[in-house]
LUMVEX-526616 format. One line per 2 residues: number of its first residue (from 1); their letters; for each residue z, x, y of N, C-alpha, C. Coordinates in steps of 0.2 Angstrom, whole numbers, plus 5000, padded with zeros to 4 digits. Example, Ala and Ser with C-alpha at 12.3 -4.5 7.8 and 13.67 -1.06 7.14 Angstrom:
<pts>
1> AS> 5039,5066,4972,5039,5062,4978,5039,5066,4984 | 5035,5064,4989,5036,5068,4995,5039,5064,5000
</pts>
This chain:
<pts>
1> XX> 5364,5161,4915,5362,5156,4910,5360,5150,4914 | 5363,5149,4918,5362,5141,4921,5354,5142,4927
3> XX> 5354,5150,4930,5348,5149,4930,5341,5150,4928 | 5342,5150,4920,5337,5150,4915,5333,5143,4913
5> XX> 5340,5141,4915,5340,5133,4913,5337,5131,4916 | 5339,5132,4922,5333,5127,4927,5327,5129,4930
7> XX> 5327,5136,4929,5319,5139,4928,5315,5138,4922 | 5317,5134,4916,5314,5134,4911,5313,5125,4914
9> XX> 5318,5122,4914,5316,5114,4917,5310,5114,4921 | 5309,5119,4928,5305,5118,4932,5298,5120,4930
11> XX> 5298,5123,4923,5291,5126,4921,5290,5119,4919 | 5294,5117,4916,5292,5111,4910,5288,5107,4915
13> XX> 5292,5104,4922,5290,5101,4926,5283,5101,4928 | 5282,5108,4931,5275,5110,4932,5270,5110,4926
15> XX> 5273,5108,4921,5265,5108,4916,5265,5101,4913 | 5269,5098,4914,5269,5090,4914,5265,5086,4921
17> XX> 5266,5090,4925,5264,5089,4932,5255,5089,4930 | 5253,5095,4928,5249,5098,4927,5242,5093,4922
19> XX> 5246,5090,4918,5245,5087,4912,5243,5080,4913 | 5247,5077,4918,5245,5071,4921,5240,5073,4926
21> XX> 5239,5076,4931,5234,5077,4933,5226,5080,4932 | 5228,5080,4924,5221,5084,4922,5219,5078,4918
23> XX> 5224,5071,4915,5223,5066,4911,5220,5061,4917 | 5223,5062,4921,5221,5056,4927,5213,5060,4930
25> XX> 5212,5067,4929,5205,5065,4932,5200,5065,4925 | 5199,5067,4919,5197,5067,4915,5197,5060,4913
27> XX> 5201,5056,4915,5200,5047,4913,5196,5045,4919 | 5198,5048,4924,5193,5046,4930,5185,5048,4930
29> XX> 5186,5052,4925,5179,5055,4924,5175,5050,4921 | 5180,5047,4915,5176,5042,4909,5173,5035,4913
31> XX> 5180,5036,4917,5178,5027,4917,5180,5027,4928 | 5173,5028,4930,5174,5027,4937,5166,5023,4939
33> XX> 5169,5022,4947,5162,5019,4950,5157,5023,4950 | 5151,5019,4948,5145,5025,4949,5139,5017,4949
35> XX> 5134,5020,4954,5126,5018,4954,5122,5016,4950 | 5120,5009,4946,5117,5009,4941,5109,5008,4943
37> XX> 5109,5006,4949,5100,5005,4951,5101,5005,4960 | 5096,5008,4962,5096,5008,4969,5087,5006,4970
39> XX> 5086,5001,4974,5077,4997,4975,5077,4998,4983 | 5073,5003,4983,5070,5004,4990,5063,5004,4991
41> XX> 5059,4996,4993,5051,4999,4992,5048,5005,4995 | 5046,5009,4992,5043,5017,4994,5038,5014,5001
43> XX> 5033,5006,5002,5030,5006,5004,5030,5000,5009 | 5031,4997,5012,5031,4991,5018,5025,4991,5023
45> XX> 5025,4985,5023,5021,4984,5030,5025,4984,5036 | 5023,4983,5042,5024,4984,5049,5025,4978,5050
47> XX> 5032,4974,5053,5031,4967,5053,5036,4966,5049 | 5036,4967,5043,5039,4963,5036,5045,4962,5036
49> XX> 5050,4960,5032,5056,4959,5031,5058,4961,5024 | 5064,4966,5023,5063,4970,5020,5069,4970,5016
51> XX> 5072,4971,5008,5079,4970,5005,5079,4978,5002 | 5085,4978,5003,5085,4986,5000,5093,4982,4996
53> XX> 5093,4986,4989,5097,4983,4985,5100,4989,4981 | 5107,4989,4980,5111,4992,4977,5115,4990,4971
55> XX> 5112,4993,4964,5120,4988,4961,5123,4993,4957 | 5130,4993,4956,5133,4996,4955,5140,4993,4948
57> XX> 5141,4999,4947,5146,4997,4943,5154,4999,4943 | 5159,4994,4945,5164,4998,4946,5169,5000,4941
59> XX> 5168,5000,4933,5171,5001,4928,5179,4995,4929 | 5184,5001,4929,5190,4998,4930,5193,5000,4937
61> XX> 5187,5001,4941,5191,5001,4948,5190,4994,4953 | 5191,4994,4960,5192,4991,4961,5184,4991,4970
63> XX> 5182,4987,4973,5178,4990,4979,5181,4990,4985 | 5181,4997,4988,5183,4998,4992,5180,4996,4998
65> XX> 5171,4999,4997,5167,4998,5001,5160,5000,5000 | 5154,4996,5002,5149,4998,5002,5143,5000,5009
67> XX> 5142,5008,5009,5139,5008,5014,5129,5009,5014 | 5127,5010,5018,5120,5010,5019,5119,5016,5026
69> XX> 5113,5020,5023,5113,5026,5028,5106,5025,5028 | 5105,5027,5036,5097,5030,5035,5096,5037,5039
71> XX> 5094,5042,5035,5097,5050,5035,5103,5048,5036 | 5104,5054,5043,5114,5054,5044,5118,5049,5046
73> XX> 5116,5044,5047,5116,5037,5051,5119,5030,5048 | 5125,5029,5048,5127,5022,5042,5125,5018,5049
75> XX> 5121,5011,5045,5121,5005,5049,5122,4998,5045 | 5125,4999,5042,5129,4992,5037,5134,4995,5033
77> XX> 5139,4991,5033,5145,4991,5027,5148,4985,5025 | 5148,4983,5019,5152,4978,5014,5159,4981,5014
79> XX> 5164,4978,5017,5171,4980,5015,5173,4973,5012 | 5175,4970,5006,5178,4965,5003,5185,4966,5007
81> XX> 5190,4972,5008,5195,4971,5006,5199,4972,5016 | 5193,4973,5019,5196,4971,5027,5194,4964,5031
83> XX> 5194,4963,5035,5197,4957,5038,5188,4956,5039 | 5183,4960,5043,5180,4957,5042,5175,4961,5037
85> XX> 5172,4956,5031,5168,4960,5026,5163,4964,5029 | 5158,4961,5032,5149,4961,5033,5150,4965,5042
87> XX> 5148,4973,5041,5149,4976,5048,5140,4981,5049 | 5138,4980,5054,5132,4983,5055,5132,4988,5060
89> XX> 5127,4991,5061,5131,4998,5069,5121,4998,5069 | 5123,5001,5076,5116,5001,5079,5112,5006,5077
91> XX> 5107,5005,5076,5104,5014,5073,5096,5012,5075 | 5090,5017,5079,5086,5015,5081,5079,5013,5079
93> XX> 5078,5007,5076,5071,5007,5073,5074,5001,5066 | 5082,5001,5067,5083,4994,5061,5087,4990,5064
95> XX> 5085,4985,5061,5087,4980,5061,5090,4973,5059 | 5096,4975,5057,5101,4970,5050,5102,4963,5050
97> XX> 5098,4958,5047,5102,4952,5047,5108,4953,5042 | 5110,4949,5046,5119,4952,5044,5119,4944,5038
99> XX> 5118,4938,5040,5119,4935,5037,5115,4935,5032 | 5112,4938,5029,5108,4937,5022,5109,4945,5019
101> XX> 5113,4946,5021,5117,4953,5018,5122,4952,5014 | 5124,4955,5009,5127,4953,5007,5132,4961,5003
103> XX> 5135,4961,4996,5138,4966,4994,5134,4969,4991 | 5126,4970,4988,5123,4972,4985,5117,4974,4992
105> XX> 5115,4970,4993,5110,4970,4996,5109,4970,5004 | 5107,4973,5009,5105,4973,5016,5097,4973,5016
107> XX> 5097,4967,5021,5090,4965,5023,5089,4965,5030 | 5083,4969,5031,5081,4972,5036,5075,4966,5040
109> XX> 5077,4966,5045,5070,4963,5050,5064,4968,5053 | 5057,4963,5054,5053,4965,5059,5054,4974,5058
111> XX> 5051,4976,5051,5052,4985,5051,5045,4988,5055 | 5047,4993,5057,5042,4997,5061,5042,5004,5060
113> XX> 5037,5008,5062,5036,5016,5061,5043,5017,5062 | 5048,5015,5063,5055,5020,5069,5058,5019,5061
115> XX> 5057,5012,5057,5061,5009,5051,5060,5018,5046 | 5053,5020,5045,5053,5023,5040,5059,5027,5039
117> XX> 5060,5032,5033,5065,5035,5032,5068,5037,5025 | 5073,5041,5024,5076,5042,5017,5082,5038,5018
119> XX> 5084,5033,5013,5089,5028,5013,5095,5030,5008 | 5101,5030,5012,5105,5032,5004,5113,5025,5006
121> XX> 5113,5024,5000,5120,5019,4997,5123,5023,4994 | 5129,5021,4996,5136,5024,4994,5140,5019,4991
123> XX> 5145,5019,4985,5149,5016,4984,5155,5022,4983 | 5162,5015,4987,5168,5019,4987,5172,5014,4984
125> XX> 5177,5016,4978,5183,5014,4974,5189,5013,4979 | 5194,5008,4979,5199,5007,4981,5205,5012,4978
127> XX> 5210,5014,4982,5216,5016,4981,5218,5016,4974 | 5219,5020,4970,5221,5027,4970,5218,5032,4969
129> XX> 5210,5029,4967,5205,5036,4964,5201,5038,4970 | 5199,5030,4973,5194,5031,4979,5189,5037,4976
131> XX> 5185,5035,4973,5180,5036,4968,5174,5037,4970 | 5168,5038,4972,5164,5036,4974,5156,5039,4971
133> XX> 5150,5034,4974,5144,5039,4969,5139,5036,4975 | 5133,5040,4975,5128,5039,4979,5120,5040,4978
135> XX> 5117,5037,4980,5108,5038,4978,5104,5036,4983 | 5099,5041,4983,5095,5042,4989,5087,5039,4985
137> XX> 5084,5034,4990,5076,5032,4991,5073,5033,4996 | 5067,5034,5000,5062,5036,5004,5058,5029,5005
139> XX> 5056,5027,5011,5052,5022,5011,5048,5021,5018 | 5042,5022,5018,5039,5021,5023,5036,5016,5024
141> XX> 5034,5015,5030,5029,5010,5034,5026,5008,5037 | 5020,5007,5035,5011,5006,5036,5009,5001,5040
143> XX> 5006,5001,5044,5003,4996,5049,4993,4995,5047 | 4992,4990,5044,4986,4993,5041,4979,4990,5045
145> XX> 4973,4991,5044,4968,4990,5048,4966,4983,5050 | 4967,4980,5057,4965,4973,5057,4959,4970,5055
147> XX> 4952,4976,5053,4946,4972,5052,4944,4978,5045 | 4938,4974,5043,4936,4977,5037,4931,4985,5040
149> XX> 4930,4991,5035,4927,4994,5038,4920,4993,5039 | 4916,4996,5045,4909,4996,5046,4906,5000,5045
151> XX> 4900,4999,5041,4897,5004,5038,4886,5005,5040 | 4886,5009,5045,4879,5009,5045,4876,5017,5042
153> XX> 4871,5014,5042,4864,5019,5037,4859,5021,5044 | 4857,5027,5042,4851,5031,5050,4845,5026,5046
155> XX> 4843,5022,5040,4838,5018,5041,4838,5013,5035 | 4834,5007,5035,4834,5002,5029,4830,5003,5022
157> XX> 4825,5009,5022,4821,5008,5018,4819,5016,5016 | 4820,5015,5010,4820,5024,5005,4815,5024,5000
159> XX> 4814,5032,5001,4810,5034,4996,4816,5038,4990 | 4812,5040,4986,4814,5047,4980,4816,5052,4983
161> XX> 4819,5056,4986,4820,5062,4988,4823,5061,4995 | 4823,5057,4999,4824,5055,5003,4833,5057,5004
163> XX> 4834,5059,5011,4842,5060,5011,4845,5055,5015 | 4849,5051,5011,4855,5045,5015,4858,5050,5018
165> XX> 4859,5045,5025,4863,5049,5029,4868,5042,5032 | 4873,5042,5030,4877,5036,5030,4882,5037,5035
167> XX> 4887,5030,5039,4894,5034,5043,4898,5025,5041 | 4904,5025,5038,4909,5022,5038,4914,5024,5043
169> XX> 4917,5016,5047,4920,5018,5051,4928,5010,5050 | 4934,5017,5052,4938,5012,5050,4942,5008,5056
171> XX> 4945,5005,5056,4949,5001,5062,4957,5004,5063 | 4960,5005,5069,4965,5010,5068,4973,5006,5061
173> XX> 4974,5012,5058,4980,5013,5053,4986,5018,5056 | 4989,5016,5050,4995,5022,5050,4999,5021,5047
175> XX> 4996,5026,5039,4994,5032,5039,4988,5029,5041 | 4982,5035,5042,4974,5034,5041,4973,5034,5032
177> XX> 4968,5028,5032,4965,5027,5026,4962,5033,5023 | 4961,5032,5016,4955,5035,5014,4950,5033,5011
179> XX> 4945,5037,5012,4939,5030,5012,4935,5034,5007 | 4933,5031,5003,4926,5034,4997,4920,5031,4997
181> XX> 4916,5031,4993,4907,5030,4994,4908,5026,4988 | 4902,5022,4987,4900,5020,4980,4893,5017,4980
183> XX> 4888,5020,4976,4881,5016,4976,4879,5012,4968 | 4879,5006,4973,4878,5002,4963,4884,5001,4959
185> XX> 4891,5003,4963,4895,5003,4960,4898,5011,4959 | 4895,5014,4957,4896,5021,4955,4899,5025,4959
187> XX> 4905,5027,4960,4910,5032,4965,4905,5039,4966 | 4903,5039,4970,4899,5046,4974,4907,5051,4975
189> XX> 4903,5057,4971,4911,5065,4972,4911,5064,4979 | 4918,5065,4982,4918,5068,4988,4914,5074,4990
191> XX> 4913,5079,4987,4911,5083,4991,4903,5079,4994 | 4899,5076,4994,4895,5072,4998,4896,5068,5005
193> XX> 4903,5066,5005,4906,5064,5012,4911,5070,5016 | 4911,5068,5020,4918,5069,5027,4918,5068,5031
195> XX> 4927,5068,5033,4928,5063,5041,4927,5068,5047 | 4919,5065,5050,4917,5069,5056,4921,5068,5063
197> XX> 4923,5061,5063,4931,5059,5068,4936,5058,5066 | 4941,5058,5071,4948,5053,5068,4951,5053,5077
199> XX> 4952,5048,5078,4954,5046,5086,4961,5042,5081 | 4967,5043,5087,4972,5041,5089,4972,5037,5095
201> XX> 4977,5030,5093,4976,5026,5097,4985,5026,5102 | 4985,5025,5108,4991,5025,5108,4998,5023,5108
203> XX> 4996,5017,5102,5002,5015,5098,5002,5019,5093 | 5000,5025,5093,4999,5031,5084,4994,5027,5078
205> XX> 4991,5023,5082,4986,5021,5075,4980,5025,5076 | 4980,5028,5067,4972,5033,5067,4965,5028,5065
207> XX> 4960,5031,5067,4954,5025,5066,4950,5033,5064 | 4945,5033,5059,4942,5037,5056,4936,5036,5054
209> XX> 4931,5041,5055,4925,5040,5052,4924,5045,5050 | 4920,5042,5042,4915,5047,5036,4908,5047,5035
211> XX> 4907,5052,5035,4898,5053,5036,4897,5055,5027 | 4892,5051,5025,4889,5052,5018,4884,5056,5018
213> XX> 4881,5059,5015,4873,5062,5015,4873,5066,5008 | 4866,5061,5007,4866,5063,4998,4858,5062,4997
215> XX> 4857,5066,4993,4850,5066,4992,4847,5062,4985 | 4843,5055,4988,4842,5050,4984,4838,5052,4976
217> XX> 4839,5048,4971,4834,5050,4963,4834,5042,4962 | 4827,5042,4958,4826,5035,4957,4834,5032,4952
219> XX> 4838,5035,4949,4842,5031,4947,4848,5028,4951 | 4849,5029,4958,4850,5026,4963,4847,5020,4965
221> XX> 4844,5018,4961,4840,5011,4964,4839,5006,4957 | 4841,5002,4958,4841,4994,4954,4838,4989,4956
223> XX> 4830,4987,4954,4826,4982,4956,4826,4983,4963 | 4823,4991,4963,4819,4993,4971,4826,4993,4978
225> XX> 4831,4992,4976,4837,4991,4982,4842,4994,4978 | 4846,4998,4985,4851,5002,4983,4858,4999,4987
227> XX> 4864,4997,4984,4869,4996,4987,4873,4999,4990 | 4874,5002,4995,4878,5006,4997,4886,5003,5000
229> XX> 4891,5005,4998,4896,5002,4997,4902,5009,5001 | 4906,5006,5005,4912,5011,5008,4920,5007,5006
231> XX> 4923,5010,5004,4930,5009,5004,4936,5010,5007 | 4939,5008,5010,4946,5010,5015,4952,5009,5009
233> XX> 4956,5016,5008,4962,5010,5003,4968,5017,5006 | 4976,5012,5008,4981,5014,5008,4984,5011,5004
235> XX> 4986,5016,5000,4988,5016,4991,4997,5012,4990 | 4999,5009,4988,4997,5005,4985,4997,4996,4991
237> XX> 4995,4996,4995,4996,4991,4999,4989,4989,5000 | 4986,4991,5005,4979,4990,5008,4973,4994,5002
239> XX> 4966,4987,5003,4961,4989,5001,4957,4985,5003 | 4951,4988,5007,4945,4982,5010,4938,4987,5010
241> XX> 4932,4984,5009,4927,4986,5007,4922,4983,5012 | 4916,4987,5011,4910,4982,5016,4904,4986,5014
243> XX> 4899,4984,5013,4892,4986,5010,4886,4984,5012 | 4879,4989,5012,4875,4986,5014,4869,4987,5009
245> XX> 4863,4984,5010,4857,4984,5005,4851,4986,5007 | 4850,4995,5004,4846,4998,5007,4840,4995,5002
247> XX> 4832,4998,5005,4828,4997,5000,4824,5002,4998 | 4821,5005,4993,4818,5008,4988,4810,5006,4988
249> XX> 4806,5013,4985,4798,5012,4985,4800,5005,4978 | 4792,5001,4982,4790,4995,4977,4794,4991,4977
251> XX> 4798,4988,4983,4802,4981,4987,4796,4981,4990 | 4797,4974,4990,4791,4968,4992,4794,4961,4996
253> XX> 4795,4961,5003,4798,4954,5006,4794,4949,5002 | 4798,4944,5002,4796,4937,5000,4790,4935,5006
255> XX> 4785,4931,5004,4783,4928,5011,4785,4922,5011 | 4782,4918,5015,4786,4912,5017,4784,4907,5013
257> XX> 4780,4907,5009,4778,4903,5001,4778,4907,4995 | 4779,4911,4995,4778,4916,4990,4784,4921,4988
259> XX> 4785,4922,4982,4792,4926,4979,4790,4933,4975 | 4793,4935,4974,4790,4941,4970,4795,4944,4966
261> XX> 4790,4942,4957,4792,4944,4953,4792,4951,4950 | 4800,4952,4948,4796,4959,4945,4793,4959,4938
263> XX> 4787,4968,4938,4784,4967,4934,4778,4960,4931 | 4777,4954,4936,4774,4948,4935,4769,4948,4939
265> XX> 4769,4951,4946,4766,4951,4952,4769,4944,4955 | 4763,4942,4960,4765,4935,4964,4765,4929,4961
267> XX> 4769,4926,4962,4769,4917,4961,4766,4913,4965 | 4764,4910,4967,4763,4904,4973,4765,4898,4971
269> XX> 4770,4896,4975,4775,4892,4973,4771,4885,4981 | 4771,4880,4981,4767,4876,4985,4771,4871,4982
271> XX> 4774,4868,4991,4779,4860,4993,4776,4857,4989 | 4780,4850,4989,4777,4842,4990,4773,4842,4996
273> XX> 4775,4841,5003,4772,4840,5008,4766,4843,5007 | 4764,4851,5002,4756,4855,5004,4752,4853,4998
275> XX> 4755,4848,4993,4754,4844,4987,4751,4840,4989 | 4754,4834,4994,4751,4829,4999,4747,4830,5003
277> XX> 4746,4835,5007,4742,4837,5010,4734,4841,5006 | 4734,4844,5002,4729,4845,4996,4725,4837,4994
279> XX> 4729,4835,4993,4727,4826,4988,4723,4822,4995 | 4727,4823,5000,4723,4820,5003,4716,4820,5008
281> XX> 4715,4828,5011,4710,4833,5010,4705,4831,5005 | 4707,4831,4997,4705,4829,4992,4700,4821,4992
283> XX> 4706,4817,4996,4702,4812,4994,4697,4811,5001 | 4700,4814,5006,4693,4811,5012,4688,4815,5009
285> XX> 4685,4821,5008,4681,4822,5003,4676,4819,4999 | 4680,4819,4995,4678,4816,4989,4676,4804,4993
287> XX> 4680,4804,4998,4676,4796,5001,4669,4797,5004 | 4669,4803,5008,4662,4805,5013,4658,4805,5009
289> XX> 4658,4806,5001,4654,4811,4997,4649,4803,4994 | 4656,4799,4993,4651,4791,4994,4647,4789,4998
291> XX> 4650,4789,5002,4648,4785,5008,4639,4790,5010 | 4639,4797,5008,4633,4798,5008,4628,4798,5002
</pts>
């Protein structure tokens, strides 16, 4: 009998045991720390200085600590609750100012190609649940082209049918740019271009060149000249352009008194000074004409 009794006590035990363990993690379900925003720019320049930012919520718990990783590698932690909060560790290609870090946020110096990476924060709850939640962003780093692209044509002056044969050339990147055509404005399809080079510099910056070749129609041309335009753009950061002004049958140079009108033919446009000089032409003339 007595040991009924105490086998039926120890069931009781084990399902009261059971019951607070199943209360305490289903309450810990409702109400624990979890990630409410994580801001990693996808995009940075080479150089820059950089905040990657974490916010969080810690319900009813309390912070045990906040880490920062890039892949498998922590290189910052916010501990509120040890002796020294703000702790950074070495990792190669970053670079933590510690003093402008804070419990949400790690900023980074002078980021470079080694910076790029997938970034993940962690947050961890204090004793007793020690809770924790984490979010991963991606962020790369672009060194963009120090001059604008150049753009030459095999010649100045077009007919109708005539084949442009064009080469845009850009200044080393990384990534390499991509570069499009446009005449008059008008976006030329790619299949009219491709990149005939691409050289590597050896800091890994790519420099590239696109060759255009299209075969010209008079709607290509506005008031006898065709504007041929190249573009470079590393999306969303960099975009630089350069154009030149080709010309079309029935362009006419200006002479050096004379302008030309479309449609009107020539003007002749004459100085003050050839105004002065006429008048007074004019008047020796017209004195010799007395004097005989």
């Amino acid at each position: 009998m007595m040991y009924s009794v105490r086998q039926g006590a120890a069931a009781l035990a084990s399902r009261i045991m059971l019951a607070a363990i199943l209360l305490l993690v289903f309450s810990s379900d409702a109400e624990c720390i979890k990630i409410v925003e994580m801001r990693v720019p996808s995009s940075v320049m080479a150089g820059d200085t950089v905040h990657l930012q974490c916010d969080y919520d810690l319900e009813s718990d309390t912070l045990y600590s906040l880490t920062w990783w890039r892949e498998q590698k922590q290189f910052y932690q916010y501990s509120p609750t040890s002796g020294k909060r703000k702790s950074k560790y070495d990792s190669h290609g970053i670079e933590v100012d510690e003093d402008r870090s804070t419990k949400n946020t790690v900023v980074l110096r002078n980021v470079s190609f080694d910076t790029a990476g997938r970034y993940k924060c962690e947050v961890v709850a204090e004793f007793p649940t020690y809770e924790k939640d984490s979010d991963f962003r991606d962020m790369r780093v672009i060194d963009i082209p120090d001059r604008v692209p150049v753009i030459q044509a095999d010649r100045t002056h077009y007919h109708h049918g005539d084949l442009l044969v064009a080469n845009c050339t850009t200044s080393g990147s990384k990534p390499a740019p991509h570069i499009r055509w446009q005449i008059n404005g008008r976006t030329i399809p790619e299949a009219y271009s491709n990149i005939v080079t691409e050289n590597e510099t050896k800091s890994c910056l790519i420099s590239l060149t696109s060759e255009l070749r299209i075969r010209l129609s008079p709607d290509h041309f506005r008031d006898f000249q065709l504007r041929l335009t190249c573009i470079a753009e590393i999306s969303p950061i960099y975009e630089q352009s350069a154009y030149i002004l080709l010309t079309g049958p029935g362009y006419k140079r200006a002479g050096p008194i004379q302008k030309y009108y479309k449609n009107q033919g020539p003007r002749l446009e004459i100085s003050i000074y050839q105004w002065t000089l006429i008048c007074f032409t004019m008047a020796c003339v017209y004195t010799m004409n007395l004097e005989e």
